[in-house]
Structures are given as structure tokens and as C-alpha cells.
N, C-alpha and C positions, 0 to 999 in steps of 0.2 A: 537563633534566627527563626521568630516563627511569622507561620502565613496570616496576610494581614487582609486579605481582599484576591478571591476568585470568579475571573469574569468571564460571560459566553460575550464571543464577537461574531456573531453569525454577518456573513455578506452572502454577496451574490455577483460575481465577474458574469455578462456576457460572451460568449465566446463563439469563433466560428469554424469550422471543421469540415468542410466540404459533401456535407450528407445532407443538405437542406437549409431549412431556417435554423437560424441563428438562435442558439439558446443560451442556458446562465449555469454557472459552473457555482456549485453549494459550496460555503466553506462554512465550519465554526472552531475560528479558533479558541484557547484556551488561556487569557492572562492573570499571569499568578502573580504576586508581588506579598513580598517579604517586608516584615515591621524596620528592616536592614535597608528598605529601599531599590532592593533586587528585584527586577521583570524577571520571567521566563514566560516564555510564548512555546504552548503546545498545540496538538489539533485532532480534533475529535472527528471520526468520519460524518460526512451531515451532508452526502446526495441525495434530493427527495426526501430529506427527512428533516433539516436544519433547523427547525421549530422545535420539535421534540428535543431534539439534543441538545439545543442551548437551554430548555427549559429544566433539564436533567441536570445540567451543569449549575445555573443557577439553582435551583432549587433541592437537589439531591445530594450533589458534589460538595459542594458549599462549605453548605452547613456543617459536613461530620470534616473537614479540615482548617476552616479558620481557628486558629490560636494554637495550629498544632507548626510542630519543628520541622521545618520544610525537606532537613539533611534526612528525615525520617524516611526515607521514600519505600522501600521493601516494605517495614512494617503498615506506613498511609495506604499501602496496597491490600495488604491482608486485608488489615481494620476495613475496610471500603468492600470488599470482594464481602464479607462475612454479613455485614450489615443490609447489602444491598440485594443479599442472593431472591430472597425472595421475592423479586424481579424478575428474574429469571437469569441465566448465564451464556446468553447471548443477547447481542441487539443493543438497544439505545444508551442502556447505564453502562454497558462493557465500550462503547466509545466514549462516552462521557468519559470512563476512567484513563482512557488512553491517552484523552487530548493534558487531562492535571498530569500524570506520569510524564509525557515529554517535557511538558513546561517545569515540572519537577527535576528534571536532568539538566536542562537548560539551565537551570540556576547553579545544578550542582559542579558544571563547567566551568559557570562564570566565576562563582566562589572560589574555586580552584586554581581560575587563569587559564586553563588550559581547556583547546578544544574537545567536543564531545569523544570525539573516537580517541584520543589518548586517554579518558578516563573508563576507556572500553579497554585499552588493552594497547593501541596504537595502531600504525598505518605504515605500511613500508608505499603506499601508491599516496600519488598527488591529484591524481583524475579517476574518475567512475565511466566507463565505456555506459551506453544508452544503448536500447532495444525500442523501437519504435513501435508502441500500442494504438495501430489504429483501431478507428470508430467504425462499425455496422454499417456499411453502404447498402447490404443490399442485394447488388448486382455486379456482375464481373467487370465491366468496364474502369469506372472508379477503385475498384479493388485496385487491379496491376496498375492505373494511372499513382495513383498516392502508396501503392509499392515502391514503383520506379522512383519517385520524388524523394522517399526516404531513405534510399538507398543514395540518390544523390547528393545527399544532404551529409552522408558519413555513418547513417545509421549500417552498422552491421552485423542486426537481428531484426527480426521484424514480426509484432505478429499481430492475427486478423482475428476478429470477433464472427466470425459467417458462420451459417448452418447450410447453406448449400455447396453440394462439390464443383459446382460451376464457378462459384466464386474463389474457392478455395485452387483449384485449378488455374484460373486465371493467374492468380498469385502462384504458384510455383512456377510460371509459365514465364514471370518475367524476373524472378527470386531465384538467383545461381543456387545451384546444389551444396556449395561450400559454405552459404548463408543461412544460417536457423532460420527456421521459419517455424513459428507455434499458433494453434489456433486454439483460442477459449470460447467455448460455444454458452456460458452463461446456465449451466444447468437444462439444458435444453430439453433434454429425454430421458425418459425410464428405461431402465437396462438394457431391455433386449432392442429398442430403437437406437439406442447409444452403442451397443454391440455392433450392429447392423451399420450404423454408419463408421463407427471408427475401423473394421474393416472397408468400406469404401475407400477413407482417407487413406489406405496405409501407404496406395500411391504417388503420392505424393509426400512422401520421407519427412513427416514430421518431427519437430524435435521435443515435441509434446502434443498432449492433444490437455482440455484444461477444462474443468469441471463439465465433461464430458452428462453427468446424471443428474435427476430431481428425486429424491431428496439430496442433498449435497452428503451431508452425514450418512448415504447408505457407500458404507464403504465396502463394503463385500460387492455389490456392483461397477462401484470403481475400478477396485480389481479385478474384478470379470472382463472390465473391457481394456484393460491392459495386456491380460494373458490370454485373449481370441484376438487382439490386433496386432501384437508386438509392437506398440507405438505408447513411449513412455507416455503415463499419465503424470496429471498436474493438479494443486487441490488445496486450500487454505485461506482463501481470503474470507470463506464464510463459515471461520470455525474461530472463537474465542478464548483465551487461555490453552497455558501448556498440555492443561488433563484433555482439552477435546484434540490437540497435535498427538499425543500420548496414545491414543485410541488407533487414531490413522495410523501410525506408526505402527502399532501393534496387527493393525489386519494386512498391510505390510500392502497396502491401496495403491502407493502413490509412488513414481522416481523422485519429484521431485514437489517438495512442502515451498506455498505462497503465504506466510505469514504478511496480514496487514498492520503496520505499528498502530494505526490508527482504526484500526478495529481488536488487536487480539489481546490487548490490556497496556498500551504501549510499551517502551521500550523495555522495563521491567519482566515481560513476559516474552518477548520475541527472545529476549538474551537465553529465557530457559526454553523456548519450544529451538533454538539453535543447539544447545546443549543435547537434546534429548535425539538429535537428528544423525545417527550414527549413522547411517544405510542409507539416507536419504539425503542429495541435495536440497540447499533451500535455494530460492528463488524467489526474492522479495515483491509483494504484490503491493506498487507505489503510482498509482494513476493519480498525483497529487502535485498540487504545488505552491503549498503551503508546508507549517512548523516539521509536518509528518513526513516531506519528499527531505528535507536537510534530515532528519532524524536517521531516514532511510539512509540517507548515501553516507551519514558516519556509520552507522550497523552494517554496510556492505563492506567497506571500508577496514573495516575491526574488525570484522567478525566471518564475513565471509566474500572475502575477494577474488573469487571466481568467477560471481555474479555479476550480471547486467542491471543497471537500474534501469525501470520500465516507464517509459517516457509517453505521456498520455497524448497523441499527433492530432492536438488541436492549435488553436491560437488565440487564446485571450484576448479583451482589449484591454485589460492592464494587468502588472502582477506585482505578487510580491515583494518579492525578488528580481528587482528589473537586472538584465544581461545572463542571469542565473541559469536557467533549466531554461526548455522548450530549442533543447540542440542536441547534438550525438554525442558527445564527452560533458562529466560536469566535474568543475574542480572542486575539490577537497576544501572544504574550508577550514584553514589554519586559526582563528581567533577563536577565544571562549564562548563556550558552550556551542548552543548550534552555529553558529559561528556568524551570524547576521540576524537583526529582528525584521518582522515583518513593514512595509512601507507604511508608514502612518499616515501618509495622505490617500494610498490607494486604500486605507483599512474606512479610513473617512468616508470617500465618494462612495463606497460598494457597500457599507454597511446596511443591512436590512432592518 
């Protein structure tokens, strides 16, 4: 079975999210297809970047896997990783590889019969519980407003993206103590300002605090502001393959590792940065809802069912996946491979 044709689908969903104007949600997926006649739909991260990435996928991707054996996936990873390093080992070609990886799995499902998490290992759960990822407002008003809403809605985790304690206060103000509440500040500060505030926060009982520094990779300050706050840290989505988890892990940074399937080499690589997590919870970093959010909830599912999938608290005006995600439970999906493709007419209208 080999690969006969790899495509970038880059779109662009509008969406709306209570923080302002209305904007458009990047996607670029991934379609593979087999000289067998097999799709598998993967997805490469492509926020702000969607151009580059599909240009990588065409252009980069491509070429070093048509004619090669699709079952091949472990080694199309090596071979790719080796060829492309001088690129660098973060960034646009390490999504690019992630979006062919998933659609790689996606087939290896379908070929099979059997859905993705059983070719992981299986699934004793039928539903993935949500954590609600809201969006930057701002200010404390709309914070506890779209707290309150997600809590109503069934979500029971919640967390906020704010740098200031007024907002983050507002949120514990109206978020029971029995309900996580995590804030990821987006790399905001350099150590001793990330010090300085995550003792602020410690009042308000976080259940993480989430890429807390600038550079993300200074892990020795990660851990600095974990052991001056006692408020577990959180860290992952902006590190690439096992050997940069491998690192964190060793400076012993983080409670808990945010592997993105859609940035960290997809699922190929999140299987081994799980493996490697002896001491550390993971906690999947899935602001998606595309090929990479199913991927996500089979890897939670398989691999580590403790987890929350983290539900991005916007609203599209169309999805992939119509009835799917954008709720506080998502079910398991039972069919081969990921276990749905993505909507062909919504891939139509939104295509960019």
C-alpha cells in the first residue's frame, strides 16, 4: 500500500467568542491517499501561520513520501525528521510532520477495521470529560460572566488565559474551590516577573499555572517558579518531539507535560513523550477542532484517561465535525481510524 497523492487543505472558519470582532479559526489539514484508495485526514498546526504550512506540506512533505508504504509510519518519521533537520527542530516542518503522522494513523485504523485508540492499546471509557479553554477578555467582568456560562453548560474545569489578578480573581470568585481552575499566561515573563506573579496567584488555588516564562525552553526558570510558589506548573505545547519533553523532564520543570499532537511530531511522537512521563502528568494541549482534536481524544482515551480534553470556548460558524465537540463530554468514537472524516462541504465553503 503505498502513498499515492499528499495534500495541504488549508481553510479558514470564522468564529465568534465573546472578546470582540469576530475572527477566523486557521486550519490545515492533511489528505493522504493510498494507490489502495485509502483517505486518511491528518492536521498540521496552522494559527497565524496557515500559508507556511501548507506550503511545507506541499512542498517539503510531499515529495520525500509519495511512492513510499504508508504501513511504514515509525520509519516515514525517522526518514523525514533526518532529512528535514536542517530546518531547524521546532516550528513549521515539525507541524507539517504531524498533520502526514495523523493521516498516517488514520489509515493504519481504517486498514485494520478498528478504531484509533484500539490500535493504541484500547479504552475501557466511552466519553472524554472537557475542560473549558477560554479566550483573553481582558478584564474581570466577562471573565466570571463566560466562567459562570461554562460551568453551566457541564464543563467541570475551567481555565483562563489573563495576566492580571483582577481577572484571575474574578474567576475564582465565581469557580467553587472543588473545580480546577488553571491559568496559562502564554509565556508572558521572564523569571523573576513570573516569580513575582505566580506568588500573587497562589491565592487563588490554582491547579496549574501554564507556561508561566519567555523563553518557554528556560526550564531552570520554570522550575524556579514552581518551588517559590507551590502552585504546580504546566509546559509543552511549544516544544517539539520526545528529546525536547526528555529535557523538561530531566530539569524536573513541570507537574504536568502539554504535548500538542499537532505540533509535537504527531501521534507517533506524543506516544513516546507519554512513555517518557514517569513523574509527570500529561495533559493534552487540544485547542482544535479538526483531524488533531479526534486524534487527541483517542490518545487520552488510550493512553492516558485521567485527562481532560481541553475544549477551545468559542463558536464557529461551521465545523467539521457537526454535533462533535464544542460541549463538556465528547464521545469516543467507535469506527475505524479516527473514527469520522472531516465535512466535505464545510472543507469546500472554508477552503482558503
Amino acid at each position: 500500500m503505498r502513498i499515492s497523492r499528499v495534500d495541504a487543505v488549508p481553510l479558514a472558519i470564522p468564529f465568534s467568542h465573546g472578546a470582540g470582532a469576530r475572527k477566523k479559526l486557521d486550519f490545515c489539514l492533511v489528505r493522504v491517499e493510498t494507490d489502495e484508495g485509502l483517505v486518511g485526514w491528518g492536521e498540521a498546526f496552522a494559527y497565524s501561520c496557515r500559508g507556511a504550512v501548507a506550503a511545507a506540506i506541499n512542498d517539503m512533505i510531499a515529495p520525500l513520501v509519495l511512492g513510499q508504504d504508508a504501513a511504514q509510519i515509525a520509519a516515514l518519521h525517522r526518514s523525514i525528521q533526518r532529512k528535514l533537520h536542517i530546518f531547524g527542530r521546532f516550528g513549521i516542518t515539525v507541524f507539517a510532520l504531524s498533520g502526514l503522522d495523523i493521516a498516517l494513523w488514520d489509515i493504519a485504523g481504517k486498514v485494520a477495521g478498528v478504531p484509533l485508540h484500539r490500535l493504541l492499546g484500547g479504552s475501557r471509557l466511552s466519553s472524554i470529560p472537557c475542560y473549558a479553554s477560554l479566550l483573553r477578555y481582558g478584564e474581570p467582568a466577562p471573565v466570571a460572566q463566560y466562567c459562570e456560562r461554562a460551568l453551566s453548560e457541564g464543563y467541570t474545569a475551567v481555565k483562563l488565559h489573563e495576566v492580571a489578578d483582577a481577572a484571575v480573581a474574578a474567576a475564582r470568585k465565581v469557580v467553587p474551590a472543588e473545580i480546577p481552575l488553571m491559568l496559562d499566561v502564554n509565556c508572558e515573563w521572564q523569571r523573576d516577573d513570573a516569580v513575582r506573579m505566580a506568588q500573587r496567584f497562589e491565592r487563588h488555588h490554582l491547579h496549574w499555572l501554564e507556561e508561566p516564562v519567555f523563553p518557554p525552553e528556560d526550564f531552570a526558570a520554570l522550575r524556579a517558579v514552581g518551588e517559590s510558589s507551590g502552585i504546580a506548573t504546566a509546559a509543552g505545547e511549544n516544544l517539539c518531539f520526545a528529546t525536547q519533553f526528555a529535557a523538561l523532564f530531566a530539569a524536573q520543570a513541570v507537574k504536568f507535560a502539554q504535548p500538542s499532537v499537532t505540533k509535537v511530531g504527531g501521534i507517533t511522537e506524543f506516544l513516546k513523550v507519554v512513555e517518557l512521563a514517569e513523574a509527570v502528568r500529561i495533559a493534552p494541549h487540544s485547542p482544535y477542532f479538526g483531524p488533531g482534536a479526534l486524534a487527541t481524544v483517542h490518545l487520552i482515551a488510550a493512553k492516558v484517561p485521567e485527562a481532560r480534553f481541553e475544549q477551545f470556548y468559542l463558536w464557529p460558524e461551521a465545523t467539521l465535525y457537526p454535533g462533535r465537540f464544542g460541549k463538556s463530554v465528547i464521545e469516543l468514537p467507535q469506527t475505524p481510524g479516527l473514527g469520522v472524516d472531516p465535512d466535505a462541504d464545510v472543507m469546500r465553503r472554508y477552503r482558503t
